[in-house]
N, C-alpha and C positions, 0 to 999 in steps of 0.2 A: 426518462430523460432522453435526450435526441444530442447526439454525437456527431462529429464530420465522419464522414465517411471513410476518409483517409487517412484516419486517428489509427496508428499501424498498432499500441503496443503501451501499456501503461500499467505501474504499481502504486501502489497504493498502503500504506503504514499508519495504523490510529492505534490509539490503546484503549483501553474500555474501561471508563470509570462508573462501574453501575450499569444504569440506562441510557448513554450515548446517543442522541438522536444522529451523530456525526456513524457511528458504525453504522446504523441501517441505510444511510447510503452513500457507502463505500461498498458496504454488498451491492447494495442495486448498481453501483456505475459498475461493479467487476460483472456483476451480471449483465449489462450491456454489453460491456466489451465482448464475454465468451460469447451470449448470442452472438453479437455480430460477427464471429469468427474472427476477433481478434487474441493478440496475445497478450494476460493480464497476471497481474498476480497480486494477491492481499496477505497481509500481517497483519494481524488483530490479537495484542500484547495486552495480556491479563493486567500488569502491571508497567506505569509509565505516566509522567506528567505533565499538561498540557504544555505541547510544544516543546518536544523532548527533543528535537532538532539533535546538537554534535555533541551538548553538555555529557557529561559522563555521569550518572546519578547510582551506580548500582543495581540497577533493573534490568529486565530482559530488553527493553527496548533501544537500549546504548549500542546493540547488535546491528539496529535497524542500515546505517551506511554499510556495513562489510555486506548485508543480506542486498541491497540494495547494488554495490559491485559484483556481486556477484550474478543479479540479475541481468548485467549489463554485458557481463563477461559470457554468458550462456545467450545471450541475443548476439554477441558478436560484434556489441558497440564498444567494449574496452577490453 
């Protein structure tokens, strides 16, 4: 994949039902970013279901917003 250049910083949250074709790339875009010497970070939640978004379901992926401030909080955007 081919990225802007000035793409400073990006997370990424999916959950892995099975065989996901959506997890393997979410690794490859995280692995664009690190190549590029960007700053990235990925969640890849054993359990969660499609478009877990703010819902509250029980699962570890209900986490994903606070993990999510908290990424934002350690970059110094909140």
């Amino acid at each position: 994949m081919s990225y802007e250049r000035n793409f400073q910083t990006g997370l990424n949250s999916v959950y892995r039902p099975g065989r996901c074709p959506a997890v393997s790339r979410c690794r490859g875009l995280y692995s664009d970013w690190t190549d590029a010497g960007r700053s990235a970070e990925l969640h890849i939640y054993r359990r969660g279901n499609h478009g877990f978004g703010m819902a509250k379901q029980g699962m570890p992926s209900d986490r994903w917003i606070d993990q999510f401030r908290d990424w934002l909080a350690d970059l110094a955007f909140a």
